[in-house]
C-alpha positions as CSV (number, residue, x, y, z in Angstrom):
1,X,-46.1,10.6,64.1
2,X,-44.7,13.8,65.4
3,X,-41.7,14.0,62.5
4,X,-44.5,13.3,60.2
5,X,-47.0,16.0,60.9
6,X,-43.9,18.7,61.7
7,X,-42.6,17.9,58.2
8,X,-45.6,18.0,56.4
9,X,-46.0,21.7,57.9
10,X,-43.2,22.3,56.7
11,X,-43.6,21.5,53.0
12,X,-46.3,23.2,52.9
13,X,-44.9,26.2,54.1
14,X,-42.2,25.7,51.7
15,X,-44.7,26.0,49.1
16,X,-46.7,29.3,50.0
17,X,-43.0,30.5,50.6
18,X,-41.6,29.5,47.1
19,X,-44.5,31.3,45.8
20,X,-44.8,34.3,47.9
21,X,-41.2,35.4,47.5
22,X,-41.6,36.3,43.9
23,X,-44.5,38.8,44.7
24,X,-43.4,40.3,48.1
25,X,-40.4,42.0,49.0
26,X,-39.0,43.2,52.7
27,X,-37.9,46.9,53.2
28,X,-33.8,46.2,52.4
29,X,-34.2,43.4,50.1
30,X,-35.7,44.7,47.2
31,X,-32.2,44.2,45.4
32,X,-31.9,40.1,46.2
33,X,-32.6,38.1,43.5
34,X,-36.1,35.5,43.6
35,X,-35.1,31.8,44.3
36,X,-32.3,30.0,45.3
37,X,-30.4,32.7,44.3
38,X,-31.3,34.7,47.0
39,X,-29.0,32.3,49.5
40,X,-25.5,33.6,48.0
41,X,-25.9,37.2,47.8
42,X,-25.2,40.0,49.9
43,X,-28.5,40.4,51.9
44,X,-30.3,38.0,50.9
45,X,-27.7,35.6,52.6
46,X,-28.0,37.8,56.1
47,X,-32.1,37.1,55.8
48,X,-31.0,33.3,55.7
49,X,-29.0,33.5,58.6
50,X,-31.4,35.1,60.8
51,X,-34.1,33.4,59.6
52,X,-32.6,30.1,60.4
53,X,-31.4,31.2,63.8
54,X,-35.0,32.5,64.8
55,X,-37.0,29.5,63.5
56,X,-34.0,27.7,65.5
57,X,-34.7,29.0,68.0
58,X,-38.8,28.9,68.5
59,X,-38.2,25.4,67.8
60,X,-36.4,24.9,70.7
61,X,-38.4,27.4,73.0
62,X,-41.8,27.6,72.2
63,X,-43.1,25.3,69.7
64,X,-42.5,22.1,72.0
65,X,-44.2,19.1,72.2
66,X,-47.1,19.3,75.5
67,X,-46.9,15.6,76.8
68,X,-50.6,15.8,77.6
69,X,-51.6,16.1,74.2
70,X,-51.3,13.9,70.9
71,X,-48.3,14.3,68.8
72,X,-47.8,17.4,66.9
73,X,-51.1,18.9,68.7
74,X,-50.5,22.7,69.1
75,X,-53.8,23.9,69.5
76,X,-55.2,26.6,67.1
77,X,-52.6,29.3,67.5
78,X,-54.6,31.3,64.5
79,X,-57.7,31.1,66.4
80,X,-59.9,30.3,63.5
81,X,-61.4,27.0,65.1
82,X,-60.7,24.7,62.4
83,X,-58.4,22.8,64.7
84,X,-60.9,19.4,64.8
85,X,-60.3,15.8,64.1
86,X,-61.1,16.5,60.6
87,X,-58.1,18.9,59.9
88,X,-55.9,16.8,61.8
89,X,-57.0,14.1,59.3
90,X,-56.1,16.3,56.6
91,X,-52.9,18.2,57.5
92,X,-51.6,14.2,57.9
93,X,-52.4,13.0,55.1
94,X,-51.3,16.3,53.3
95,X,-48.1,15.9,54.9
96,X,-47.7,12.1,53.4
């Protein structure tokens, strides 16, 4: 169940990121082409890198899994208090 609710976030993340990246442009990227494309040039292929190694390594560090609590419960790290039963219903089956 874990897998399942990490790689639903995930998609959807992918999502808002395949459509954020054609409006919004970091400070030393503004040359790197929108898309895929991004991934073999110059700078755009540095971003990747560090990208992957910092989601790398909050993976490993701090998003853990707290053996107290149900799988793939992180609390509400945005503090908006729509972390119920409800939107745990949700993200899941978003995620399917």
């Amino acid at each position: 169940r874990a897998a399942e609710i990490k790689h639903g976030r995930v998609a959807m993340m992918a999502a808002l990121g395949a459509v954020v990246q054609h409006y919004v442009k970091f400070p030393g990227f503004e040359s790197v082409p929108s898309g895929l494309a991004a991934v073999t040039s110059a700078p755009g292929s540095y971003g990747m890198i560090a990208l992957f190694l910092v989601s790398g390594a909050l993976e490993l560090g701090v998003w853990t899994e707290d053996p107290t609590k149900e799988p793939g419960n992180f609390g509400d790290p945005a503090g908006l208090g729509q972390y119920n039963d409800d939107m745990r219903a949700r993200e899941l089956n978003n995620g399917r």
